[in-house]
C-alpha positions in Angstrom: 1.6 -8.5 33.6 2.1 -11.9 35.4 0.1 -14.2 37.9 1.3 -15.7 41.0 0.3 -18.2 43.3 1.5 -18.8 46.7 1.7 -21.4 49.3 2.5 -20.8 53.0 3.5 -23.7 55.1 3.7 -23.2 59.0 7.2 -22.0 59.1 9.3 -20.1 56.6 10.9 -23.2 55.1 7.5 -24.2 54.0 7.1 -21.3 51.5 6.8 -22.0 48.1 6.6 -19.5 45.2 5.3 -20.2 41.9 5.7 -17.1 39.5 4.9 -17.3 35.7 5.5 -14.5 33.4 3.3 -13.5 30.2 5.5 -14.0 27.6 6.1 -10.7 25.8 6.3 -12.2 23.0 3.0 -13.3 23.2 1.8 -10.0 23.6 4.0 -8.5 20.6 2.3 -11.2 18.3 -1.1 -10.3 18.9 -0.7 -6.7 18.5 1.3 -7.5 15.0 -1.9 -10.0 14.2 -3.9 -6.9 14.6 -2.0 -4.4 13.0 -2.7 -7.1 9.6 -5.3 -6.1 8.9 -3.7 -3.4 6.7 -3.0 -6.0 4.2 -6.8 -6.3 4.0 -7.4 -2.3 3.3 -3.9 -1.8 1.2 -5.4 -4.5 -1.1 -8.3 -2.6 -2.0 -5.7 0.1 -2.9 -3.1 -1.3 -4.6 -1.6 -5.0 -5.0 2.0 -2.8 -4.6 0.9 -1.7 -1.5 -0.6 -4.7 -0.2 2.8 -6.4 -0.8 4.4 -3.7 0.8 2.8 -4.8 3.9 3.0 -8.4 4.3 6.1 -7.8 6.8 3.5 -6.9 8.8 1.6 -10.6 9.2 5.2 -12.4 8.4 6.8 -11.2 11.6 3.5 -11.8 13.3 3.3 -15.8 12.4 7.3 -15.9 13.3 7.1 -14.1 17.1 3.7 -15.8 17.7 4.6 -19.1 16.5 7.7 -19.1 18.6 6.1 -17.6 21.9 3.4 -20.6 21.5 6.4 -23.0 21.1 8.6 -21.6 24.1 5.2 -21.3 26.0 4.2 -25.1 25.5 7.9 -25.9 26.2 8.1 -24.1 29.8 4.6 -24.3 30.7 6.0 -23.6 34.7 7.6 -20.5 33.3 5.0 -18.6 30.9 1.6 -18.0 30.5 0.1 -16.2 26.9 -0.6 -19.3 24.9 -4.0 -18.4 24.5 -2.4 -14.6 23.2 0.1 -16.6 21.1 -2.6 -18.4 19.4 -4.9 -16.0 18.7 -1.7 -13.3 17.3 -1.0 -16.4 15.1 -4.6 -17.3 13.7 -5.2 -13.1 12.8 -1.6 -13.4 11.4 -2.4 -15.9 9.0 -5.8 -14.9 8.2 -5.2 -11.1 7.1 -2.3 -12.7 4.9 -4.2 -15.1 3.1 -7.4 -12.5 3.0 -5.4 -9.6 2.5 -3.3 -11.3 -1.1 -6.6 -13.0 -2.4 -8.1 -9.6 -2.0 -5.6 -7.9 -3.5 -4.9 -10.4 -6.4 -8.9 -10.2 -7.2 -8.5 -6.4 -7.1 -5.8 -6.1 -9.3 -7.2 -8.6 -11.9 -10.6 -7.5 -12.4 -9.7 -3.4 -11.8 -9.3 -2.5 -15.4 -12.4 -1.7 -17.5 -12.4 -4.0 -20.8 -10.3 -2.2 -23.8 -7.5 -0.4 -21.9 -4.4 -1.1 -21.1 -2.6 -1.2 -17.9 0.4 1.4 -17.1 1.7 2.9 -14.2 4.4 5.7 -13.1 7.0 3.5 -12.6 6.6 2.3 -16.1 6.9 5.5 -17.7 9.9 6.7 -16.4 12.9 5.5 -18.9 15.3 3.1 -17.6 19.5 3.9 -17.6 19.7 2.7 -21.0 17.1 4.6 -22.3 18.0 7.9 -20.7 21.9 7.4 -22.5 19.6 7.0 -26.1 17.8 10.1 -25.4 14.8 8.5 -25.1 12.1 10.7 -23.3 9.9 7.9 -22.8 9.9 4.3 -22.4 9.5 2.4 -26.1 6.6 0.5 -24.4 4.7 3.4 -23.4 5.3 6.1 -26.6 3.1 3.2 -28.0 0.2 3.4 -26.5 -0.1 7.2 -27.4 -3.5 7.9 -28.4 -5.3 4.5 -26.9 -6.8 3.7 -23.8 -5.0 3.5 -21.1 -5.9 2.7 -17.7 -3.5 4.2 -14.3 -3.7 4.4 -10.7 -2.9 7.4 -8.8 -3.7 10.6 -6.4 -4.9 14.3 -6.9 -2.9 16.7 -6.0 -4.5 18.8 -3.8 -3.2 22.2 -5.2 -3.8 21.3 -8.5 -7.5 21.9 -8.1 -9.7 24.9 -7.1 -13.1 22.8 -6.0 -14.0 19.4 -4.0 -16.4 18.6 -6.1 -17.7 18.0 -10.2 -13.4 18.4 -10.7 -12.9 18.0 -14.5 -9.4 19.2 -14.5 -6.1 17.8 -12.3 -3.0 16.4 -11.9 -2.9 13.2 -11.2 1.1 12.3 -9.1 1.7 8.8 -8.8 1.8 9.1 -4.1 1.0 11.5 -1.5 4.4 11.7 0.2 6.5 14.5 -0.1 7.6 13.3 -3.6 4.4 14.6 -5.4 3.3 16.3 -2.8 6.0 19.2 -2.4 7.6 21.8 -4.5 5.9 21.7 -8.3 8.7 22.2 -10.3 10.6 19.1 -8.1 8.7 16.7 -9.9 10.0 14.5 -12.5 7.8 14.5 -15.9 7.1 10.8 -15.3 5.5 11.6 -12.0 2.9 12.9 -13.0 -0.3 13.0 -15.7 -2.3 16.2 -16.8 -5.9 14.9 -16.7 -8.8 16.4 -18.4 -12.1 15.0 -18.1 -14.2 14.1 -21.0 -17.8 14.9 -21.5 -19.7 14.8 -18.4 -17.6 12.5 -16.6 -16.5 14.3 -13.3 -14.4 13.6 -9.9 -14.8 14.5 -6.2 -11.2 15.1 -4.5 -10.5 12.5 -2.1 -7.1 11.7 -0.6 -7.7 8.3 -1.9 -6.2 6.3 -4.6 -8.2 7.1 -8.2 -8.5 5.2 -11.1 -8.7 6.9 -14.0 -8.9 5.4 -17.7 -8.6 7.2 -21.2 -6.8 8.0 -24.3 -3.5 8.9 -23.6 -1.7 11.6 -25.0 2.1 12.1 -25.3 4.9 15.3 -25.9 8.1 14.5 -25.6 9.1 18.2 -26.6 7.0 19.2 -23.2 10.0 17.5 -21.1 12.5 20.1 -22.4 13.9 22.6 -19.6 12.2 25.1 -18.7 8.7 24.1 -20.2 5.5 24.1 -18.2 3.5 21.9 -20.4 2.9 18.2 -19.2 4.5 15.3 -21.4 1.9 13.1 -20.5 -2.3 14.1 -20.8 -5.1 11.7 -20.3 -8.5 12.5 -22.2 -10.2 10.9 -19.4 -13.7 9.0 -19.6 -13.5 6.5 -16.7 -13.4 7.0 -12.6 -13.4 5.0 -10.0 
C-alpha cells in the first residue's frame, strides 16, 4: 500500500515523481500491538502463561519504535507514523495491563489456609530421583493439608459436563496430558475427588481446585494404576 503524487510540467523534463512507501514495519507493529492483548487474557489464566507471552508486546515496542524512528528520519520516503504510533501505544499498554493483571491474579488467587503447589513442583529434581525419592521433600510435606493447584480436566477422564465430582486433573491440554494415559508421568497429574456437595462443570479452561492433599508413593511403582497424588477437594473456581 503506498501513495503517490504527481506533477506534470509542459514537457517531459518537467515531470516529477514523488512516491512514499508505508513502512512495513509500521504495519507489522500494529498487528503485533494487537495480537497483545493475549497478555491481558493469559493473565487471568496463569502468571506462567502471561510471561510466556510478553515476546509478543516486546517485539511490538522494538519494530514500532524503530519504524516511528526511520519514519520521522525519511519523512520523503515513508509514510505509517500514525500506524507506528498507535502499534507502539497498544504495545505498551497490554504489557503493563497484561503483568499488573497477572501479578493481582496470582497474588490474591489462593483462598486463605492453603498452600500454593504446582506440577512442576512435584516432580523430583536429578538429585532427588538418584536418592529414590518419589516425591519432592517439599511436597511429601504437605500430605494431608490444604493445598491449592492450578490445572485442566481431562476430557476422557469424565463421563458428564456437568455436577462432575470425580476427575483428573493434568497440569496442560497439549498432547503431554492430553494423549496416551499410560504416557503420563505420575507428577502430571492429580486424582480429584470432590467433597460434599462441591461440584464442577467441564470446561476446557484452567480450574483451580483447593483441598487436602493426599500422597502414595507406593502408587508410582510399575505397573500400578492407582494415582500417587489425590486431592479431597472442597474449593473451585
Amino acid at each position: 500500500m503506498s501513495t503517490a503524487t504527481f506533477d506534470y510540467g509542459s514537457t517531459p523534463d518537467d515531470f516529477v515523481q514523488e512516491y512514499r512507501a508505508l513502512h512495513v514495519g509500521a504495519i507489522l507493529g500494529l498487528v503485533l500491538g494487537v495480537a497483545s492483548v493475549f497478555m491481558v487474557i493469559a493473565g487471568a489464566n496463569t502468571l506462567d502463561g502471561c510471561l510466556l507471552v510478553v515476546p509478543i508486546p516486546l517485539a511490538g515496542i522494538a519494530v514500532s519504535a524503530l519504524s516511528l524512528s526511520k519514519i520521522r528520519r525519511q519523512p520523503e520516503c515513508y509514510t505509517g507514523g500514525g500506524l507506528a504510533a498507535t502499534g507502539l501505544a497498544l504495545s505498551l499498554l497490554f504489557l503493563v495491563t497484561g503483568l499488573a493483571y497477572g501479578g493481582y491474579v496470582y497474588a490474591t488467587e489462593v483462598p486463605e489456609g492453603y498452600a500454593r503447589i504446582s506440577f512442576n513442583g512435584m516432580k523430583p529434581d536429578e538429585v532427588q530421583e538418584r536418592n529414590g525419592a518419589i516425591v519432592p521433600p517439599e511436597i511429601a510435606a504437605l500430605d494431608g493439608k490444604k493445598v491449592f493447584i492450578k490445572g485442566y480436566i481431562r476430557p476422557d477422564s469424565v463421563t458428564v459436563n456437568r455436577g462432575i465430582d470425580r476427575f483428573l486433573l493434568v497440569r496442560d491440554n497439549n498432547q503431554c496430558c492430553f494423549g496416551d494415559l499410560s504416557k503420563i508421568q505420575y507428577y502430571d497429574q492429580i486424582d480429584v475427588d470432590m467433597e460434599g456437595s462441591e461440584r464442577v462443570d467441564y470446561s476446557q479452561g484452567v480450574f483451580r481446585m483447593g483441598g487436602i492433599l493426599r500422597i502414595a508413593p507406593e502408587n508410582a511403582a510399575p505397573g500400578s494404576r492407582e494415582p500417587v497424588f489425590t486431592l479431597q477437594a472442597d474449593y473451585a473456581n
